[in-house]
C-alpha positions as CSV (number, residue, x, y, z in Angstrom):
1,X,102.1,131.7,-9.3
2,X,102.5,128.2,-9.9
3,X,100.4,125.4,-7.9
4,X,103.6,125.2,-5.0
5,X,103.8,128.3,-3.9
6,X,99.4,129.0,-4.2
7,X,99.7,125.8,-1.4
8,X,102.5,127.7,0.8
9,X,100.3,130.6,0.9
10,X,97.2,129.5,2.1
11,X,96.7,129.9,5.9
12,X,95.1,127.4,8.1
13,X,91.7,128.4,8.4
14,X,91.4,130.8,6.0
15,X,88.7,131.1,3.0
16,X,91.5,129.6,1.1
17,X,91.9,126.3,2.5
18,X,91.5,123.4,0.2
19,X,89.8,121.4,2.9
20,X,88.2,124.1,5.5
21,X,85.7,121.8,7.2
22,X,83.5,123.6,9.7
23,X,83.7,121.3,12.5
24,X,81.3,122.9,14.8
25,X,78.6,122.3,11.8
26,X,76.7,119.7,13.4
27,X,77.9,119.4,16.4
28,X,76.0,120.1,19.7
29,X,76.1,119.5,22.9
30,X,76.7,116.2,24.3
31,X,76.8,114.0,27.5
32,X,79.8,112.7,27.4
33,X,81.5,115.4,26.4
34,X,82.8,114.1,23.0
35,X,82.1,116.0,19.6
36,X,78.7,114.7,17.9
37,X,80.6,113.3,14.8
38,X,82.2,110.8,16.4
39,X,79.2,109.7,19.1
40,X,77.0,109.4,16.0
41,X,80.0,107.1,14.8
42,X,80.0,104.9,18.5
43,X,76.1,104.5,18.2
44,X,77.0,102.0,15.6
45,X,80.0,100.7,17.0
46,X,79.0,97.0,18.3
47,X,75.7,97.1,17.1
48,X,72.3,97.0,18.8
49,X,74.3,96.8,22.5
50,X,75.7,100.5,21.4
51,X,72.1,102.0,20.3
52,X,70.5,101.1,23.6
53,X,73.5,102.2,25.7
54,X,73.0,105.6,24.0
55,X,69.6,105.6,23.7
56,X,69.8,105.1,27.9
57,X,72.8,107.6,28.2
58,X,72.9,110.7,25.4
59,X,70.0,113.0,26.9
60,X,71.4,116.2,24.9
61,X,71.6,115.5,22.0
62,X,68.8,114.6,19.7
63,X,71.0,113.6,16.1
64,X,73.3,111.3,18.3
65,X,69.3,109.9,19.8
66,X,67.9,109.4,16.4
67,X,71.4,107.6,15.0
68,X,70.9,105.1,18.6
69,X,67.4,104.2,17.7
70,X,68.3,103.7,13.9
71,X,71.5,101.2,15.2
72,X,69.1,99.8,18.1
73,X,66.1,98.9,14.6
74,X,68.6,98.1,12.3
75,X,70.6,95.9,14.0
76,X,68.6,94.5,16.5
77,X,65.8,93.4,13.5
78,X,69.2,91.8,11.7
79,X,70.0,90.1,14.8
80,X,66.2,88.7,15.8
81,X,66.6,87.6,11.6
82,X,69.6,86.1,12.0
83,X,68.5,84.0,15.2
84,X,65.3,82.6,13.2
85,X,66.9,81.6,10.5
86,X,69.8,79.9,12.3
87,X,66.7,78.0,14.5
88,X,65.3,77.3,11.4
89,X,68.0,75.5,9.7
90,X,68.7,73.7,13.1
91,X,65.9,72.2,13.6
92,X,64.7,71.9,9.6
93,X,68.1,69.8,9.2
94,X,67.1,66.9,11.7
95,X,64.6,65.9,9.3
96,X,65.6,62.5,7.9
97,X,65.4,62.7,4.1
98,X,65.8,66.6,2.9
99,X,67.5,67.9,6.1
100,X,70.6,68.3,4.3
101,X,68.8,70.5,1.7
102,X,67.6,72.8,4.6
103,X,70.3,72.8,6.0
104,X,72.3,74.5,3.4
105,X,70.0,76.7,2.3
106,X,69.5,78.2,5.8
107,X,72.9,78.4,6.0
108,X,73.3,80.2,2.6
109,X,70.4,82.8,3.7
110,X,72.5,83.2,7.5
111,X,76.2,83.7,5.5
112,X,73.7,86.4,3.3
113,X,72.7,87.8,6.4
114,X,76.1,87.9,7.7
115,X,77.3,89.8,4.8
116,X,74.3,92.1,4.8
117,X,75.2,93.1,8.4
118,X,79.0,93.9,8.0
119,X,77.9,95.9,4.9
120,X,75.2,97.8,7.1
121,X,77.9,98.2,9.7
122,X,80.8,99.9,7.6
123,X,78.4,101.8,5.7
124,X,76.2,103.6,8.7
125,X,79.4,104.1,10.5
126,X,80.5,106.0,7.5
127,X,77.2,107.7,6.8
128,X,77.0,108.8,10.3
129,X,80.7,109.9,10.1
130,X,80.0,112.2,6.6
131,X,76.9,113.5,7.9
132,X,73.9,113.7,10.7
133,X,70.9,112.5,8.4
134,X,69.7,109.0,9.5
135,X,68.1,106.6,7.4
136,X,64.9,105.6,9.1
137,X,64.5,107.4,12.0
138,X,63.6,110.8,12.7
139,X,61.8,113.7,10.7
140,X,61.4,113.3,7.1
141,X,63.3,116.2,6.1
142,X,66.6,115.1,8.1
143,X,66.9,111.4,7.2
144,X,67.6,109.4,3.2
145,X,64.4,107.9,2.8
């Protein structure tokens, strides 16, 4: 039996299935009803502003609490870094002789920043998508590092 007709027999949700995910894997119960994948997902949606609003909200479940503290860390700490460097170049770039110099380089090390952040914010949304393991919050044996 060719690779066609192997396909037309499998059933969904049989042993067979090429892709037979489990979806109640890691999924418990939540506040606002919706499964834990994708909550873990919204944690990271618009940054630190989404940890907190979790952090205050999700009281059920503890994966979906661990991803909104590791969004509020990570995030927020990006976003504290990203003000001081941007006050830094400000005020560095008034000076009369090297300003210019400061200038650019603080606004080299903010478009760094910048790029550091998006990559942080596609990637977490896609770890927290693939799996419930966090990276820096949380027990040792359920998070990357």
């Amino acid at each position: 039996m060719g690779w066609p007709a192997a396909a037309a027999t499998w059933e969904l949700g049989s042993a067979n299935t090429m892709y037979n995910y489990n979806q109640n894997e890691y999924s418990a119960p939540t506040t606002l009803g919706i499964p834990e994948r994708w909550e873990r997902v919204l944690t990271y949606l618009f940054g630190w502003v989404t940890g907190i609003i979790f952090l205050l909200i999700e009281q059920r479940n503890q994966t979906v609490r661990r991803h909104a503290a590791q969004s509020t860390l990570i995030f927020g700490g990006l976003s504290i870094l990203g003000f001081i460097v941007k006050v830094l170049g400000a005020l560095l770039g008034h000076i009369w002789v090297i300003g210019p110099l400061f200038g650019f380089g603080f606004g080299a090390i903010g478009w760094v920043l910048s790029v550091v952040t998006f990559v942080a914010w596609i990637g977490l949304m896609i770890l927290a998508y693939m799996s419930a393991k966090t990276l820096i919050t949380g027990p040792r044996h359920e998070r990357y590092m």
